[in-house]
N, C-alpha and C positions, 0 to 999 in steps of 0.2 A: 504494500500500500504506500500510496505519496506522504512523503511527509513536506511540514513547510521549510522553507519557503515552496507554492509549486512553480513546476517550470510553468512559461509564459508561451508555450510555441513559437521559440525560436526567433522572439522581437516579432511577433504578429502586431503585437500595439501599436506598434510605430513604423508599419511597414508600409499603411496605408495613409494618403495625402489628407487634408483635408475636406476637399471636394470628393473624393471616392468615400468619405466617412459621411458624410451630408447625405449622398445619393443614397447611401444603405440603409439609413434612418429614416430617409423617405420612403423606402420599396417597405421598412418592416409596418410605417407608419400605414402602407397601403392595401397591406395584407397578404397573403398566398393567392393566387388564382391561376389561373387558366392562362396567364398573357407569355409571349413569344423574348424571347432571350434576346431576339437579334437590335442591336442595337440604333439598327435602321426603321424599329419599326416607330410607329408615331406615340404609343406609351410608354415606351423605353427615352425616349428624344422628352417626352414631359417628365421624365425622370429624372434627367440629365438635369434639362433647363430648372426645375426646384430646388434641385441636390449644389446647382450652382449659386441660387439666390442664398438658400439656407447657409451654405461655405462662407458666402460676402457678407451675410450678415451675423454668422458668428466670429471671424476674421476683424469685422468693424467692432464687434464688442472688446473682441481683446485687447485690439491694437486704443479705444477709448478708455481702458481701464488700465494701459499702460498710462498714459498723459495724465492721469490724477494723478501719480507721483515721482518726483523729479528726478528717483533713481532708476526709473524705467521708462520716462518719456524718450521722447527719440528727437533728435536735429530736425528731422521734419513735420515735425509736431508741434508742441510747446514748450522746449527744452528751455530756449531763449525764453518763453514769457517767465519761467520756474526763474530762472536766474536774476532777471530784472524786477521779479518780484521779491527775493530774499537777497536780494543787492548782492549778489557773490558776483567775485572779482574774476573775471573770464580771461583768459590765454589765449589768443587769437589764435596758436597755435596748436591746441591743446583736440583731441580726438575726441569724442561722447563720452566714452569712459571717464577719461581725467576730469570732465567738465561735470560729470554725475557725482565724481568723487569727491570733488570741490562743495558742489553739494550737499552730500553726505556731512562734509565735516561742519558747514555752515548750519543746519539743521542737527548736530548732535553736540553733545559734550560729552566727549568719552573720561570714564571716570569720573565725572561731577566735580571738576575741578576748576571751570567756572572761569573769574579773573584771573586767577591765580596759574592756571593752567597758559592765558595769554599774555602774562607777564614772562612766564617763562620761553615762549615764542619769541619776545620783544628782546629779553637778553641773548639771543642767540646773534642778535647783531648788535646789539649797544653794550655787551657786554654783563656778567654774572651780576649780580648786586646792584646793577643801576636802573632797574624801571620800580619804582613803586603806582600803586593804582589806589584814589578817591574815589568815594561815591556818597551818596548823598542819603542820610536813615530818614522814614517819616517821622522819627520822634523832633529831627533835627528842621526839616520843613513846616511841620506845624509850629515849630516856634517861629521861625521866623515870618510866620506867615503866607508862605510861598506854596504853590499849588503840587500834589504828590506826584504827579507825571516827574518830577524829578528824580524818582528811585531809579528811574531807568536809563540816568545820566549817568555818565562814568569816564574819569581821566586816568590816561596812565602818564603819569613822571616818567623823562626820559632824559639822558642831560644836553644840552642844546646843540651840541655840537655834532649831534647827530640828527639834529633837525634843520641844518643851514643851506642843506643844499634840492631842489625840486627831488631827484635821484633816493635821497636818503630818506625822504619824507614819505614817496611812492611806496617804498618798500615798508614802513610801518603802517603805513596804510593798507597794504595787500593784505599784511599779517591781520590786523586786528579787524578786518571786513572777513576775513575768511573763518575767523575762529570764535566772534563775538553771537551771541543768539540774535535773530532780527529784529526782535520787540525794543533792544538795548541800543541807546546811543552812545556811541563811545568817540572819546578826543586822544590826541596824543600831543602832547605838550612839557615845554623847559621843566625842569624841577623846580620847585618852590615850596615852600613850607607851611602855607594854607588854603586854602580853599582852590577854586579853578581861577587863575590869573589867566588875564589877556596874554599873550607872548608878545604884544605891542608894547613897546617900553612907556609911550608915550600915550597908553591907554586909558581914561577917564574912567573907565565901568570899572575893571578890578576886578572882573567875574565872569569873563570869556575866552575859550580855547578856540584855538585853531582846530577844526573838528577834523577828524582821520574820515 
């Protein structure tokens, strides 16, 4: 007697197309009878033609239920709206894969490591020990009066000298677009010892970053 696993005959599963699995589901849908094999005859050909609709129209469901999410839309789809929608940073040269995986990371946080995970990103060019990150508590906005959409502000410290050139700037910019959640706004600006300072020396407010 069989035990399991049982065999499958030999990849029968998958030996037939889509369009030859549609037509078969139509002949069982239509029952046993009397009619002629040959594929020339005129219920055979009304066979074909449903077994083809039935194929396009389960082929259109899959390829629809790919496009709701961004690790299985496709370039010809809505790969581009997914990216323009979670602002991830795109490679012009970069293949569907790289560009899903870009996604991936922008939609995850592996480990639950949060800021702290993208400050360590930030030191792998500005060096070990130089990025700190603020952010703003609601115990700390309701005093001041100030509206809680703030919680979802956030600066990382960097020291300036890696923020002077367009080049230098790109690059933490790639980083903390790629690895921040989308809900969350994030800056990246000079070091300083209180709150978000302008990085304009000659700044009047006292309270705004260069946003990454």
């Amino acid at each position: 007697m069989s035990r399991f696993p049982f065999p499958l005959g030999g990849g029968a599963f998958g030996s037939t197309t889509r369009y030859e699995r549609a037509i078969l589901a139509v002949k069982r849908l239509m029952g046993e009878g009397g009619y002629p094999d040959d594929d020339a005859t005129l219920v055979q050909r009304t066979y074909a033609i449903f077994g083809r609709l039935a194929g396009a129209l389960s082929l259109s469901t899959d390829r629809f239920l790919e496009q709701i999410f961004p690790n299985t839309s496709h370039d010809d789809g809505i790969l581009a709206d997914h990216e323009a929608h979670l602002r991830a940073v795109r490679d012009p040269l970069a293949g569907v894969e790289e560009r899903r995986a870009a996604l991936a990371d922008t939609m995850s946080d592996p480990g639950g490591a949060g800021f702290v995970q993208i400050a360590d990103w930030l030191e792998r060019v500005v060096g070990a020990g130089n990025v700190a990150f603020k952010f703003n508590t609601a115990a700390a906005l309701d005093a001041g009066g100030f509206p809680r959409v703030g919680v979802f502000a956030v600066a990382f410290e960097v020291p300036v000298a890696f923020i002077r050139t367009v080049g230098q700037w790109r690059k933490l910019k790639e980083i903390v677009l790629r690895r921040k959640s989308v809900h969350v706004g994030i800056a990246v600006t000079r070091s300083v010892n209180r709150g978000f300072l302008a990085d304009d020396q000659q700044s009047l407010t006292d309270r705004d970053v260069v946003r990454a």
